[in-house]
C-alpha positions as CSV (number, residue, x, y, z in Angstrom):
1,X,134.6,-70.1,6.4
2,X,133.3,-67.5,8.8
3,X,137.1,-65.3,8.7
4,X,137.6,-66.4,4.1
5,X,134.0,-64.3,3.9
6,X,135.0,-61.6,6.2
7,X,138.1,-61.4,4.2
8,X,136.1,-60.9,0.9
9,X,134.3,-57.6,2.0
10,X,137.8,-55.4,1.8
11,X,137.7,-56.7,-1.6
12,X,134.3,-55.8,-2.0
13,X,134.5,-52.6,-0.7
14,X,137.3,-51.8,-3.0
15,X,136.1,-53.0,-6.3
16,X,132.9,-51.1,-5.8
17,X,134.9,-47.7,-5.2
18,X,137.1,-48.4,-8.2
19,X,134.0,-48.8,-10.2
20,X,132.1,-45.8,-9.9
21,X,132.2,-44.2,-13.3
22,X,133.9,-47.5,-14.9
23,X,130.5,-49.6,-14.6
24,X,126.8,-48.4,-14.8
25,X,125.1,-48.2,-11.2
26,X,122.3,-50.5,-12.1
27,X,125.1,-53.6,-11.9
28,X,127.2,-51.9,-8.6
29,X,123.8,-52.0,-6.7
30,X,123.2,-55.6,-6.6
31,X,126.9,-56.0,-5.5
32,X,126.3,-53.1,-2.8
33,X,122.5,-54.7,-1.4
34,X,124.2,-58.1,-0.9
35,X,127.3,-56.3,0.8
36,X,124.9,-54.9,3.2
37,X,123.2,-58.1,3.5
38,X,125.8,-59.8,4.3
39,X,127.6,-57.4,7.1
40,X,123.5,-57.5,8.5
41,X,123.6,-61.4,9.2
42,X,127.4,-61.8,9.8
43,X,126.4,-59.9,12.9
44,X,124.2,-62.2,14.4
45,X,124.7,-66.1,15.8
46,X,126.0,-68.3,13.1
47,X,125.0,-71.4,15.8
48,X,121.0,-70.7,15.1
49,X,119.7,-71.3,11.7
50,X,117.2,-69.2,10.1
51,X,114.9,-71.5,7.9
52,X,111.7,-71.1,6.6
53,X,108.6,-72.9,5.3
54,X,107.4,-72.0,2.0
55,X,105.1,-73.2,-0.5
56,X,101.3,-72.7,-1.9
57,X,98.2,-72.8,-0.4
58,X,97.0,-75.3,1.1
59,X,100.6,-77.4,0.8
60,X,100.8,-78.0,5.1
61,X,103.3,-74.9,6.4
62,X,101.2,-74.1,9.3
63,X,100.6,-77.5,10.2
64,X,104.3,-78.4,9.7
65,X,105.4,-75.7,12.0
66,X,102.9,-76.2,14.6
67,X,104.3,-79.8,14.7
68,X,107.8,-79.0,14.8
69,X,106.7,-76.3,17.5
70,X,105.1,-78.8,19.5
71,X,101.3,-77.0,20.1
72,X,98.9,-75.4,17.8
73,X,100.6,-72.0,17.3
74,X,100.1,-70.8,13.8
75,X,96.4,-70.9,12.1
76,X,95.9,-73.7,9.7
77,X,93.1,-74.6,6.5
78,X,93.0,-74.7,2.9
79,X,91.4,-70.9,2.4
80,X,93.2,-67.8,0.6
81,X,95.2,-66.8,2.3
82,X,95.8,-68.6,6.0
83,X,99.3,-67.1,6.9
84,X,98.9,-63.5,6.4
85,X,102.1,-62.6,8.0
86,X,105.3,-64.3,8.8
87,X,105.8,-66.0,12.0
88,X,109.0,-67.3,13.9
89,X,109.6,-70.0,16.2
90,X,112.4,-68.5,18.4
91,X,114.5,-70.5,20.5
92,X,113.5,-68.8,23.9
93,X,117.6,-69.1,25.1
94,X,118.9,-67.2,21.7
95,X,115.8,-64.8,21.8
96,X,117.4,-61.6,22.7
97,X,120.5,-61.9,20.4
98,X,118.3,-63.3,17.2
99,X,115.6,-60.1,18.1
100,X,118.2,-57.4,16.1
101,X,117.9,-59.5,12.9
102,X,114.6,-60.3,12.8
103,X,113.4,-56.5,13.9
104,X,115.5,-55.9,10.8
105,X,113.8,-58.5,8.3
106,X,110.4,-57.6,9.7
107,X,109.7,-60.6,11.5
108,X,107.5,-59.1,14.5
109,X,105.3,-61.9,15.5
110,X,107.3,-64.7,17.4
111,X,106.6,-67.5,19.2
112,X,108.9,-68.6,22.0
113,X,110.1,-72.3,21.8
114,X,112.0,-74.4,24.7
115,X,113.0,-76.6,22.1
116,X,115.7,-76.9,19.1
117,X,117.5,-73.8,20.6
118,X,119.6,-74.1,16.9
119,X,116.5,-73.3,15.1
120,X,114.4,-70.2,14.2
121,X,111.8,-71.3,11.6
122,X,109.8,-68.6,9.9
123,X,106.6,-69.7,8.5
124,X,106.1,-67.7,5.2
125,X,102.7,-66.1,3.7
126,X,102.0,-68.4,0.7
127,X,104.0,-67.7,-2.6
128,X,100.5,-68.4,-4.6
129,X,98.5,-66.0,-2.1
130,X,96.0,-63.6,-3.8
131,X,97.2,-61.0,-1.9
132,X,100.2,-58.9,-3.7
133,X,101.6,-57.7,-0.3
134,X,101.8,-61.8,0.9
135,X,103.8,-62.8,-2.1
136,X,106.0,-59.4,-1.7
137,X,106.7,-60.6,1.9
138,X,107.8,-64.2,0.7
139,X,110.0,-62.6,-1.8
140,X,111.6,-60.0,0.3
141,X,112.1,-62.4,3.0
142,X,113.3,-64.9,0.9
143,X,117.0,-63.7,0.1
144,X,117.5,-62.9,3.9
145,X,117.3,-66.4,5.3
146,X,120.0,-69.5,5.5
147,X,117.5,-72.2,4.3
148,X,114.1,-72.4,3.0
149,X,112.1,-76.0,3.4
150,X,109.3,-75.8,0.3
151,X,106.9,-77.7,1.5
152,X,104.1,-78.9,-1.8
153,X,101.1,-81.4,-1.3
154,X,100.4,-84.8,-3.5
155,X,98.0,-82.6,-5.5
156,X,100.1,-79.3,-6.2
157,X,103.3,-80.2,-6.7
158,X,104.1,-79.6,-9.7
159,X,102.6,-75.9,-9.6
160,X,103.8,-73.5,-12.2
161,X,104.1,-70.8,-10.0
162,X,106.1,-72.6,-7.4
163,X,108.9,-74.0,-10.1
164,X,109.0,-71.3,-12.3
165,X,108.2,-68.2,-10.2
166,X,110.5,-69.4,-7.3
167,X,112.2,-72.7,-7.8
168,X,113.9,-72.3,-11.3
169,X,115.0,-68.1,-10.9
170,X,116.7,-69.8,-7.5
171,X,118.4,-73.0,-8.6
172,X,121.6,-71.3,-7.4
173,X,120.8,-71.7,-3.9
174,X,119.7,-75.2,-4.4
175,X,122.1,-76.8,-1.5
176,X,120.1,-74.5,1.0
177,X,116.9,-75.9,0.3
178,X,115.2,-79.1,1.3
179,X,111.7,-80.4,0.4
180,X,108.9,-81.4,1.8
181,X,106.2,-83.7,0.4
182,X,103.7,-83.1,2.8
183,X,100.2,-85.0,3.4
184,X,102.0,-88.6,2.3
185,X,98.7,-90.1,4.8
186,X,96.6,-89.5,1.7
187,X,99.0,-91.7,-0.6
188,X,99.5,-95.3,-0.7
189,X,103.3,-96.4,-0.7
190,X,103.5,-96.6,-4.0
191,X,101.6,-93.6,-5.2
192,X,104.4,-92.1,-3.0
193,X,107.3,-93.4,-4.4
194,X,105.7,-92.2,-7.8
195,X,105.0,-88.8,-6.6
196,X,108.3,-88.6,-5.6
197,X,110.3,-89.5,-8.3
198,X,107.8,-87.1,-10.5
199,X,108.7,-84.5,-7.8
200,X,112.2,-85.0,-8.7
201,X,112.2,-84.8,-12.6
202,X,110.4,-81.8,-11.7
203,X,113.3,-80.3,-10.1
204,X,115.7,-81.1,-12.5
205,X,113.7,-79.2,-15.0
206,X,114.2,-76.7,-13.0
207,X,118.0,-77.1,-12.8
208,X,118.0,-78.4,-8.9
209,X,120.0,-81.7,-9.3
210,X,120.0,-84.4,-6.3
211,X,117.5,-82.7,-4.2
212,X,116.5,-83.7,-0.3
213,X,112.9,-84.5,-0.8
214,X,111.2,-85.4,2.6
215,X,107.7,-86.7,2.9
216,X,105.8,-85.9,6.5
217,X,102.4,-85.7,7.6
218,X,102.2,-82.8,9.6
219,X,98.3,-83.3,10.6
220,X,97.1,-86.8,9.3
221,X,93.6,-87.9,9.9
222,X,94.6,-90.3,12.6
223,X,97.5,-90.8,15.1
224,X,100.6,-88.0,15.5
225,X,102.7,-86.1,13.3
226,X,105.2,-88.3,10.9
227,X,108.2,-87.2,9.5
228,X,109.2,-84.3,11.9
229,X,112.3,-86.2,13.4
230,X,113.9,-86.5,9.8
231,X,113.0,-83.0,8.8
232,X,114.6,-81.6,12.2
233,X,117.8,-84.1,11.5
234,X,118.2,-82.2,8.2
235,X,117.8,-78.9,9.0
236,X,120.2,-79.6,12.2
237,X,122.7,-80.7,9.4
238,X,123.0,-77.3,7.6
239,X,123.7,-75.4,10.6
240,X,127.2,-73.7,10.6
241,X,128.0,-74.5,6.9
242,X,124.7,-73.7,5.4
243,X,125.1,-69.7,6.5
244,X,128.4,-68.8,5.0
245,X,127.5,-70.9,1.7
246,X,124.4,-68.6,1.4
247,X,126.3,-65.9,1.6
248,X,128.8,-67.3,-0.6
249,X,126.3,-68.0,-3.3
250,X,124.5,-64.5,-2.8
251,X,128.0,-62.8,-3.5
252,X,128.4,-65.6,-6.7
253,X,125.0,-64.4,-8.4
254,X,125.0,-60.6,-7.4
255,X,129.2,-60.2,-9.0
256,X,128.4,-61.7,-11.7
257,X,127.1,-58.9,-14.1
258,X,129.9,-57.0,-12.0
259,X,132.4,-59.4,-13.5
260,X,131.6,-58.3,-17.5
261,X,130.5,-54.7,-16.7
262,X,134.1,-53.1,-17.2
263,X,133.3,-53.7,-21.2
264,X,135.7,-55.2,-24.0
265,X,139.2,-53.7,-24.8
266,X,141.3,-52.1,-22.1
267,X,142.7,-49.4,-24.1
268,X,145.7,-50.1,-23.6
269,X,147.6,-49.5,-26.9
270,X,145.9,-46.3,-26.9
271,X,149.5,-44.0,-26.3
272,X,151.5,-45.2,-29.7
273,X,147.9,-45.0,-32.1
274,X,148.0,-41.1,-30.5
275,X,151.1,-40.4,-30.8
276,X,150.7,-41.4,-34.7
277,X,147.5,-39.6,-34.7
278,X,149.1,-36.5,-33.1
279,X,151.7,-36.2,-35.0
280,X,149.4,-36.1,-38.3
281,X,147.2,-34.2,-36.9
282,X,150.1,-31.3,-36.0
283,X,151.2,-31.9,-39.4
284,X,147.9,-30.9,-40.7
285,X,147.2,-28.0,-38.3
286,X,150.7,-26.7,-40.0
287,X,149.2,-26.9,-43.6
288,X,146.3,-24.9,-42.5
289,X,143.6,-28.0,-42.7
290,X,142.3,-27.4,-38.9
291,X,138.7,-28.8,-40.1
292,X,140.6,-32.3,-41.0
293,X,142.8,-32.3,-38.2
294,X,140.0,-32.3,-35.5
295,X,138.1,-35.0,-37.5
296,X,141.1,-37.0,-37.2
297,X,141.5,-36.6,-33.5
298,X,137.4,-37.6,-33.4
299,X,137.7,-40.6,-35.8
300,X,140.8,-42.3,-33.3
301,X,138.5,-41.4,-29.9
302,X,135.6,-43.0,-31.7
303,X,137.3,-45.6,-32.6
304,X,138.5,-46.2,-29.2
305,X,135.6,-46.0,-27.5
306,X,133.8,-48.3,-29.2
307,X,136.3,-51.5,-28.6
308,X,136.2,-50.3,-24.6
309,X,132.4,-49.8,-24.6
310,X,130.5,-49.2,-21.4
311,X,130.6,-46.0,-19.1
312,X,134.3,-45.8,-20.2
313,X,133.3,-45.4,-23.6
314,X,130.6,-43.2,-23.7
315,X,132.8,-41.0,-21.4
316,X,135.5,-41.1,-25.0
317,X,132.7,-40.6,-26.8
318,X,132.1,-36.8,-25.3
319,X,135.8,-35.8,-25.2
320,X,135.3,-37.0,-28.8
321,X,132.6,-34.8,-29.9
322,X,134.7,-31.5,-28.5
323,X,137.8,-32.9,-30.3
324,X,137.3,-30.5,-33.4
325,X,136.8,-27.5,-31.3
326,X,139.8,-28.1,-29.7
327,X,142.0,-28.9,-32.8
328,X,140.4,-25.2,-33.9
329,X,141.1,-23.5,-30.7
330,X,144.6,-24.6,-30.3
331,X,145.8,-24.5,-34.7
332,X,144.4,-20.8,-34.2
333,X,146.7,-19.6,-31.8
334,X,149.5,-20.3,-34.5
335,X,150.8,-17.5,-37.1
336,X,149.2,-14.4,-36.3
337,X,149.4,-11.9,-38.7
338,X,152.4,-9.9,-36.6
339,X,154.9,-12.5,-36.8
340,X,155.3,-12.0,-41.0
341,X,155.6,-8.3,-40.6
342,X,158.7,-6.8,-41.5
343,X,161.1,-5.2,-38.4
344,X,163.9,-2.4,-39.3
345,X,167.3,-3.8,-39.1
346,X,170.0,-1.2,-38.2
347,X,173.8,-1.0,-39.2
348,X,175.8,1.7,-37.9
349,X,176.1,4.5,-40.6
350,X,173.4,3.0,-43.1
351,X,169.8,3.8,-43.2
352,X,168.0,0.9,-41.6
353,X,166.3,-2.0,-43.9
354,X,164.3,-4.7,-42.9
355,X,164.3,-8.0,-42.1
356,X,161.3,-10.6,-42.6
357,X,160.5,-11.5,-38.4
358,X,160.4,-15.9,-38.4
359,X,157.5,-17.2,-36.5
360,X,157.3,-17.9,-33.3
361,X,159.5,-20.8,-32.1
362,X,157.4,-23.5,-30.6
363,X,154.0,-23.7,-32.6
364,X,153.5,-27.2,-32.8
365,X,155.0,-27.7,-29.3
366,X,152.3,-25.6,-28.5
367,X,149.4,-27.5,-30.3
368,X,150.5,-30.7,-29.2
369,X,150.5,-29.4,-25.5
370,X,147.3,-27.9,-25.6
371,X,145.9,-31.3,-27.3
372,X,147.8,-33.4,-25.0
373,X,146.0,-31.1,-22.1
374,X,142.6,-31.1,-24.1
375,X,142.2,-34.9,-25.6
376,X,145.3,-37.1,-24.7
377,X,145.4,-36.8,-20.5
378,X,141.8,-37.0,-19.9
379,X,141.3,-40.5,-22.2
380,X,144.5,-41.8,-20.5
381,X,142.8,-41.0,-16.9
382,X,139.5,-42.7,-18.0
383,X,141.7,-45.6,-19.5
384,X,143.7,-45.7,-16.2
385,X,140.7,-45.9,-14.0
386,X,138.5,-48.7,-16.3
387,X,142.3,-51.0,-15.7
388,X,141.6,-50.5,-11.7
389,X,138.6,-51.3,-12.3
390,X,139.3,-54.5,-13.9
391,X,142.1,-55.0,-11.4
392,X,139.6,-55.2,-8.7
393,X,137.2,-57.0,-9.7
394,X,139.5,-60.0,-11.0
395,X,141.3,-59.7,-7.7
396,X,137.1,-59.9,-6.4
397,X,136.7,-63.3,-8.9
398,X,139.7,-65.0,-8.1
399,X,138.9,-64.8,-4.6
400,X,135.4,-66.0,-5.2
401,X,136.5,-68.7,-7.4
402,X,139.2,-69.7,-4.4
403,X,136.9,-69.8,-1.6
404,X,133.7,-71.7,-3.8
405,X,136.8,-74.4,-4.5
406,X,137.6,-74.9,-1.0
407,X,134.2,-74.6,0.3
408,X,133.0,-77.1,-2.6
């Protein structure tokens, strides 16, 4: 899948360039920021995967990592906030080509690991922490990572914040999650398998279907650590697949306000309803009603613009509003009062007389020129550029649609 997303930023790169001044810039940003995103982690091991732990206070993160970590690495308790910053777990053999990536996500404060050398987990500041700057972190982090474990507690998981802060607004990247019910030493067996199947409803409320839902005991009152060993096995399973479907699903939900941006009509029957237009309008220029023949021009561009909508449109919409002022400028230009003056005509031996002199040859050629220059090239080049606009970005979707298929 690696060389099909590599493939897509050509595509990307295209559409974006023939959108400028088709499509606003508030819906080419998100396209451009995942673009980024994705050349950033593209350029570091696909063979390591970058997870992280996240959840509320008081939910187990800390303790989960230090267990996965082996020793007591990261700060644990139940007071606001424990995990001020975040913290990796760094493979010690795949430290120094993971380093650029994490400088990059802010990720300073890592702890070497001898163990699971496919597996840099971050442990996140809580999403519920007090602190604004904590839950900034989480949700600047968030987007740059391959998988996230959310890790909730028998008391807390069913936390508003959690499912409709994070959970529901990120349903899309639901195959790169897995939970974890943590503290299950505190339940009986079946208390568990209730709180689990509530955990789950849950979930589907918030549009996550079939979830993983794990239950550990990172720090029980008694005896070690339960739970790790299936939470590793997990996690181990995403690795190669689960990087490229993140990025797949980034490029999914960032396109997609790309994909209706272009507007409605293309414009495309614009050349015969001008020609129609122009030909009127020449004809009323010739009869001397300039006023109605530049409202006419204005009442076809107006009408135009509004089935193409968008940047397109409003871009119509000013060539539209000088339309009357061209009409004037160009209808002027015809019949000056020296072409009806009389010229002497000469015969050889008479006294000369005089002959009415015709106007000049050309007029209307001349006001449909100057229109064609003024009104008709500039809506065709707007037109032309919103259809290679559209052309990219379908080109862009069918791609997408091509690769999800085949990745599905």
């Amino acid at each position: 899948m690696r060389d099909a997303i590599i493939g897509l930023l050509p595509m990307i790169d295209q559409a974006l360039a023939d959108c400028v001044g088709v499509v606003e810039e508030r819906a080419l940003e998100p396209v451009a920021h995942i673009r980024n995103r994705m050349m950033a982690r593209l350029a570091y091991p696909d063979d390591v995967l970058l997870a992280a732990l996240a959840g509320g206070t008081g939910s187990g993160k800390s303790s989960l990592f230090n267990a996965v970590a082996g020793e007591d690495v990261a700060s644990t308790g139940g007071v606001r906030p424990t995990t001020a910053h975040p913290q990796a777990l760094v493979p010690m053999s795949r430290a120094a080509a993971l380093a650029g990536y994490l400088d990059q996500i802010g990720v300073d404060d890592r702890v070497p690991s001898r163990g699971n050398e496919w597996l840099c987990l971050i442990d996140l500041p809580d999403t519920d922490s007090v602190e604004v700057d904590h839950r900034l972190r989480v949700d600047s982090l968030l987007p740059r990572l391959d998988c996230v474990v959310w890790v909730v507690d028998p008391e807390k998981y069913r936390d508003a914040a959690l499912h409709h802060g994070y959970l529901a607004p990120m349903a899309a990247y639901q195959s790169q999650f897995i939970f974890v019910l943590n503290q299950s030493d505190r339940l009986r067996d079946e208390e568990m398998s209730m709180v689990k199947a509530d955990l789950v409803a849950a979930l589907a409320e918030d549009g996550i279907d079939d979830p993983v839902v794990l239950d550990t005991a990172a720090q029980p009152l008694a005896g070690p650590s339960l739970g790790i060993d299936a939470l590793l096995i997990h996690l181990q399973q995403k690795l190669g697949r689960s990087v490229y479907e993140k990025l797949l699903v980034d490029l999914r939900t960032g396109s997609s306000s790309l994909m209706k941006a272009p507007g409605g009509g293309s414009g495309a029957e614009f050349g015969p309803r001008w020609d129609r237009v122009l030909a009127e309008t020449i004809a009323r220029v010739d009869a001397g009603d300039l006023s109605g023949a530049g409202q006419q021009v204005a009442a076809l561009l107006e009408e135009i613009a509004g089935e193409i909508g968008g940047e397109p449109g409003r871009s119509i919409q000013a060539i539209a509003a000088q339309a009357p002022a061209s009409v004037l400028a160009a209808g002027s230009s015809l019949s000056p009062p020296a072409a009806t003056k009389p010229r002497p005509r000469w015969r050889w031996g008479r006294r000369a007389t005089t002959a009415p002199v015709p106007p000049p040859d050309g007029g209307s050629a001349r006001v449909r020129a100057a229109l064609e220059t003024e009104v008709g090239d500039p809506v065709r080049a707007i037109l032309a550029k919103k259809a290679r606009a559209q052309a990219s970005i379908s080109e862009l979707a069918l791609a997408l649609n091509d690769l999800t298929r085949r990745s599905g």
